[in-house]
N, C-alpha and C positions, 0 to 999 in steps of 0.2 A: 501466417500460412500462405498467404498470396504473394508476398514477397517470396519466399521459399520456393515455391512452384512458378514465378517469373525466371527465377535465377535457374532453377534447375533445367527449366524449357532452354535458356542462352545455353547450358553446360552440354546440354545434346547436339547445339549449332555450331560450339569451337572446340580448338584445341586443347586436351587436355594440360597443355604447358599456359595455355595463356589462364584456364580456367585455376585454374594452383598458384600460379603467381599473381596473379592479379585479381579477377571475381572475386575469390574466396578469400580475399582481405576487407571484403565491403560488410559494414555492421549497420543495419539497420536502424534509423534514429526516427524509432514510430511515434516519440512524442514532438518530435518536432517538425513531422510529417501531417500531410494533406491529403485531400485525394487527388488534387492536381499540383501538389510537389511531393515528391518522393526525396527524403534525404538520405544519403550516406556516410559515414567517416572510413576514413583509411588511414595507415598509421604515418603514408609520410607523401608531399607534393610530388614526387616522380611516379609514383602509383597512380593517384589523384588526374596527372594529365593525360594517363595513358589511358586511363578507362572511359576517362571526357572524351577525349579525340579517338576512342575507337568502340566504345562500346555503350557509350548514354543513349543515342540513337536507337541502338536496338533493345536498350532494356522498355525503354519508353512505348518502342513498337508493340514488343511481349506483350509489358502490362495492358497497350489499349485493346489488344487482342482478346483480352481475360475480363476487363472491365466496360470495357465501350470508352472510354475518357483515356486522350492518352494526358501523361502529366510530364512536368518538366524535372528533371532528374537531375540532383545537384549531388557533386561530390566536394566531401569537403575533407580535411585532415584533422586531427585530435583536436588540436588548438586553435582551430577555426570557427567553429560552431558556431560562438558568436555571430549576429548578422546576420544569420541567414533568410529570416523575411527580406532583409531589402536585398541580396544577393538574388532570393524567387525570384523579385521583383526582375530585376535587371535582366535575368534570365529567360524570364518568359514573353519579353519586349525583344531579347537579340538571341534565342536559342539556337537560331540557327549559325548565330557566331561561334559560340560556343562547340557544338558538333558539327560542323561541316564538313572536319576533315582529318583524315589520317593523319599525323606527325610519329614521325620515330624519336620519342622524347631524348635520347642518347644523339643525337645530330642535332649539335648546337656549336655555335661560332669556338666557344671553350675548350670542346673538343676538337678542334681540328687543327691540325699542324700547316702551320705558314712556312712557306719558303718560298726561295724567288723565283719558282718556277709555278706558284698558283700566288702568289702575292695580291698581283692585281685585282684577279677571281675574286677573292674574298674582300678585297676592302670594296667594290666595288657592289656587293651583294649585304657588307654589314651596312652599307648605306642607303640601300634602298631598303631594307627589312625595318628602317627606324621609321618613315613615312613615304603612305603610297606614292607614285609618282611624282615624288619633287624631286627627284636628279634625273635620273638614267629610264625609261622607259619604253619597248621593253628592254630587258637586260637578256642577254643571251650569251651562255655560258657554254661552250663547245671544248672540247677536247676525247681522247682516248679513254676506250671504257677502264671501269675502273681506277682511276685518279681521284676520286672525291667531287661529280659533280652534282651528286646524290647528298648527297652532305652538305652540301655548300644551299643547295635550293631548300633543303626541310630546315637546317640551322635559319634559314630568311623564315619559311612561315614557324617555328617556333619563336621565335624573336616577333615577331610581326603579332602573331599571338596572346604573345606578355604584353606587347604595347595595346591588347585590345581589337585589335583587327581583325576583318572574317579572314579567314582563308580555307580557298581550295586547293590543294596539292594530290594532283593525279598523275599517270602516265600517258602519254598518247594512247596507247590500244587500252585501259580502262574509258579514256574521253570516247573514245568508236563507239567502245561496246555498251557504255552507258548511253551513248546515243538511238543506238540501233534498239535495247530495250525499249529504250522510250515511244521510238516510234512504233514499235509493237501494241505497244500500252495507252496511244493513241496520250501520251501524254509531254510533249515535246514542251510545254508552257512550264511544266516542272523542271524540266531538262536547264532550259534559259532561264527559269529566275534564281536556279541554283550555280549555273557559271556566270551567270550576267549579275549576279546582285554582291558579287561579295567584294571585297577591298584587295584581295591577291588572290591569282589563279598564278597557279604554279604546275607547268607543267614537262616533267621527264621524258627524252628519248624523242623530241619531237619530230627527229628524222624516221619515226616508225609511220607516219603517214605518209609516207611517200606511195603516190598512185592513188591513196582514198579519196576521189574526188566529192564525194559527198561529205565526207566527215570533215575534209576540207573549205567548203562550202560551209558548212557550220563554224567552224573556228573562224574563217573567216569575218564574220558578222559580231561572234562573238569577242574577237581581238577588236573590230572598230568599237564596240559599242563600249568596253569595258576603256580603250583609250579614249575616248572620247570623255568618259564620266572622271577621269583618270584616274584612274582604277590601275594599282599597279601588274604588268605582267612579267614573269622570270620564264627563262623556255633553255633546256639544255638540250646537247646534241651530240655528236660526234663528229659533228664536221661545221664547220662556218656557212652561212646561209646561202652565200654564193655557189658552195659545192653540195649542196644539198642537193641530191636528182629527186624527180616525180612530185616538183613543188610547183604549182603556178607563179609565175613573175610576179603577181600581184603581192603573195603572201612575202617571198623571199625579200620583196621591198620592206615590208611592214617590219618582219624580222631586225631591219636595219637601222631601223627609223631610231631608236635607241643606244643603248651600249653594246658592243661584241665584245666580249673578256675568254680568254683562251687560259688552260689548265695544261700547263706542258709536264712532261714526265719528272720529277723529284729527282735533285741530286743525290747525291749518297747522304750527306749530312741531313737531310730530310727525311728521307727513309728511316735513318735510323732513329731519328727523331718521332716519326711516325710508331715505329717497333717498342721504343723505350713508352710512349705514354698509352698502347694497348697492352704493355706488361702492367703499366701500372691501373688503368683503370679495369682489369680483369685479376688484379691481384698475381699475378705469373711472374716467377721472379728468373729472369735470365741475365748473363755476366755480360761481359762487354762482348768479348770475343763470336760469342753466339751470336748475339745482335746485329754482330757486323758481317758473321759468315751469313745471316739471311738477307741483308741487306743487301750485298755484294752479289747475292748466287739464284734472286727469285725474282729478277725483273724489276718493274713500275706498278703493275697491278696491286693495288693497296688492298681489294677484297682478296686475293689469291696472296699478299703474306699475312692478312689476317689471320685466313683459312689454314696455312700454314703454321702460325706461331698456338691456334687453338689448339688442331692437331700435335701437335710435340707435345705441349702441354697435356694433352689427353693422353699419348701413349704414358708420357712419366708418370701420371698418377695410376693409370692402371698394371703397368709392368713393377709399380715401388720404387721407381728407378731415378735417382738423380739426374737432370738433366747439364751433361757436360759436352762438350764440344763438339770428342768423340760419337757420343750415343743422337745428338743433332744431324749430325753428317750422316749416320747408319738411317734411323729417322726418313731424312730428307732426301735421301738421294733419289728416289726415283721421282719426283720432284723438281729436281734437279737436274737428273738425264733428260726430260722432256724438256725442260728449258735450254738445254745444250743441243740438244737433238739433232736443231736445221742449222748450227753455226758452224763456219767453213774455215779452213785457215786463209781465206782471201775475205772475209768479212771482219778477222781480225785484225790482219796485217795493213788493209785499209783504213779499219781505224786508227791505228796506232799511226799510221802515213800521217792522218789529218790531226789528230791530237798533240803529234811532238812533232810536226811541219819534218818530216823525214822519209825522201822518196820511199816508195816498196821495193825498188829492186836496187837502191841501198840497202833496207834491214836485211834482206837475203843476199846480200854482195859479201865479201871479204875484210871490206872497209874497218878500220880501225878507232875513225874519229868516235871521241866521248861520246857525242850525242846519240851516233849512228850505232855504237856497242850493248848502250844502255835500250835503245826504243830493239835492238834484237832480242836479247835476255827476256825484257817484257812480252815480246810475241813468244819467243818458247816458251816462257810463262803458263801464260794463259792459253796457248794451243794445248799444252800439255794437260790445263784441268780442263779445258774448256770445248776438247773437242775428244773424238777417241784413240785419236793417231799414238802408234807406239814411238816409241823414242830412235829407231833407224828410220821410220816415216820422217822424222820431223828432222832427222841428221838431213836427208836428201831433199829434203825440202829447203832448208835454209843453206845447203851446201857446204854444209860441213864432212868432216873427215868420216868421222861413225859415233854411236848412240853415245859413247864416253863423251863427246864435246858435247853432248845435249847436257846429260848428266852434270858436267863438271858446272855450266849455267845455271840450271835450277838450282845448283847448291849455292853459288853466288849470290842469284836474287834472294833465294831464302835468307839469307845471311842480311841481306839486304832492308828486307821486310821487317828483318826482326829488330833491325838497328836503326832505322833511318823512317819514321812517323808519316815525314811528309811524302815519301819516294811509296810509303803503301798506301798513302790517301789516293796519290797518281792513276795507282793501277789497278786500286779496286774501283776508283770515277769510269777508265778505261772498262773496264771488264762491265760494269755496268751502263755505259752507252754501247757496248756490243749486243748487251741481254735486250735491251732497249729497242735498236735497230733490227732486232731479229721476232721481236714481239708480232 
């Protein structure tokens, strides 16, 4: 009954999504229960982490709430049970190892798709996630939101994790405002023996203290002390430490003092690499063609074609509707107009200049040669999907005769596209350094 009424009190504190999926899988193992260990099973180890890293903490609170004793709270899975006195054991010496910290169990090395444009990011991060500071210290991870730099710091403290390690993994404005509680609470000695004591502080968006000079003051102390004991630290950003505004010199140095690893925007081939293995770990089953018209048509932001490939997927199952190429394009278009929105026909025709080395007022000239024929066709192209110019705009733009010479091009490339593999890898790479540049 007390166990019952622990859980019930957690069920009024969360999410009915998280309480359904996850709570409500915990089975009570009262005989091999204490009063200062409470055990659980759950039916399988991704449940098991999720409830450690998010919610033993606070069942343990509840309970000391209702009993005065709080106890150490083990999760275990069917086939584990075994062991679990010396598991107590172990737990009630490093507990705080154990719950320190949030992890998104789905953000692991496994999951994440490598290309050559976060290559280094990540070997760089599977290498300090195996032991605290023996390479790279700290590591600092910068690039554009949305790329996976989120993913790359929790895959380190799940990894860091498995190997046994504490870790904390916050964001900058949770480090403020847990700070700012603290000193409310007159308890700042909690504060630093939970960022100072653990083996990895991982911390997200660290360009959000910009101008906190107090909460900077604190990190400060806390970055010497934690490198000193070498104690690993990972920090991402958006921008590299030298352009970071509203940072003291002091900090921006420290930043340094380690690796800088940058997360550039994904080729096309990565993208779609990215798309095909959230088809498959969400079960979503999509053709090539769709894969590639999202890859091609939604940017670099890997949360926004997430959001995007969930959405499609939601309208199909709720409309009964097969998802085909056509009913994607219907889907996604608006989506897609805001991603076209701000692109210009001089933001394309520039790229296309620096991509096929072919002046701009070559592609708009008369000119004849191959090279010069082929990089035009491309710009009518993509002006044509890519921006909203009608087809006598886009004649007197590239100086042509009237909309029939627009016409008679698009039909060429189409042709083009449909026959020649490498000539559509070209110009959908093209069309997505334009989405890129206009992000």
């Amino acid at each position: 009954m007390l166990i019952m009424n622990v859980l019930n009190l957690l069920r009024s504190e969360i999410s009915d999504i998280d309480y359904n999926r996850y709570i409500k899988q915990l089975k009570f193992q009262e005989n091999k229960s204490k009063s200062d260990v409470i055990v659980f099973t759950v039916p399988n180890p991704l449940i098991a982490k999720w409830i450690k890293t998010k919610y033993c903490s606070k069942i343990a609170d509840i309970y000391e709430s209702q009993t005065g004793q709080k106890p150490t709270i083990l999760i275990n899975t069917k086939d584990s049970i075994e062991g679990v006195n010396k598991t107590a054991q172990t737990n009630k010496t490093n507990e705080s190892k154990v719950i320190s910290t949030i992890l998104n169990p789905s953000y692991t090395f496994d999951t994440f798709i490598v290309g050559s444009s976060n290559q280094f990011a990540f070997s760089t991060a599977q290498s300090v996630a195996k032991k605290p500071s023996s390479s790279y210290n700290p590591l600092f991870i910068y690039g554009f939101s949305g790329l996976g730099k989120t993913h790359l710091l929790q895959a380190v403290g799940n990894e860091a994790q498995n190997h046994g390690y504490s870790v904390i993994y916050t964001t900058s404005e949770q480090f403020m405002n847990d700070m700012i509680s603290n000193i409310r609470n007159q308890s700042m000695d909690r504060f630093r023996q939970k960022y100072r004591e653990c083996d990895y502080l991982l911390i997200d968006d660290i360009q959000f203290l910009n101008g906190k000079e107090a909460t900077q003051e604190e990190f400060f102390h806390t970055f010497n002390e934690l490198h000193t004991l070498n104690k690993q630290i990972v920090l991402t950003s958006d921008k590299p430490p030298k352009k970071i505004a509203g940072f003291e010199d002091r900090l921006k140095s420290r930043f340094e003092w380690g690796l800088i690893a940058d997360i550039q925007p994904p080729g096309l081939e990565t993208k779609i690499s990215i798309i095909q293995k959230k088809c498959e770990l969400d079960g979503i089953e999509l053709n090539s063609d769709i894969i590639e018209y999202i890859a091609t048509n939604m940017g670099d932001n890997i949360r926004e074609i997430e959001s995007a490939i969930i959405n499609l997927n939601a309208h199909g199952k709720l409309l009964s509707q097969e998802i085909t190429l056509d009913f994607a394009k219907n889907v996604m278009k608006e989506l897609i107009k805001e991603k076209n929105e701000n692109i210009t026909l001089e933001d394309i025709i520039k790229t296309i200049s620096k991509e096929l080395n072919v002046k701009p007022s070559d592609i708009k000239s008369k000119k004849r040669n191959a090279n010069i024929v082929e990089a035009r066709r491309i710009g009518i192209y993509l002006a044509r999907n890519m921006t909203p110019n009608s087809m006598p705009a886009l004649a007197s733009y590239f100086g042509m005769k009237d909309h029939t010479a627009v016409s008679h091009n698009m039909k060429k490339i189409n042709e083009m596209l449909e026959s020649n593999e490498n000539f559509k890898l070209r110009v959908q790479e093209i069309k997505n350094i334009i989405l890129t540049n206009n992000e």
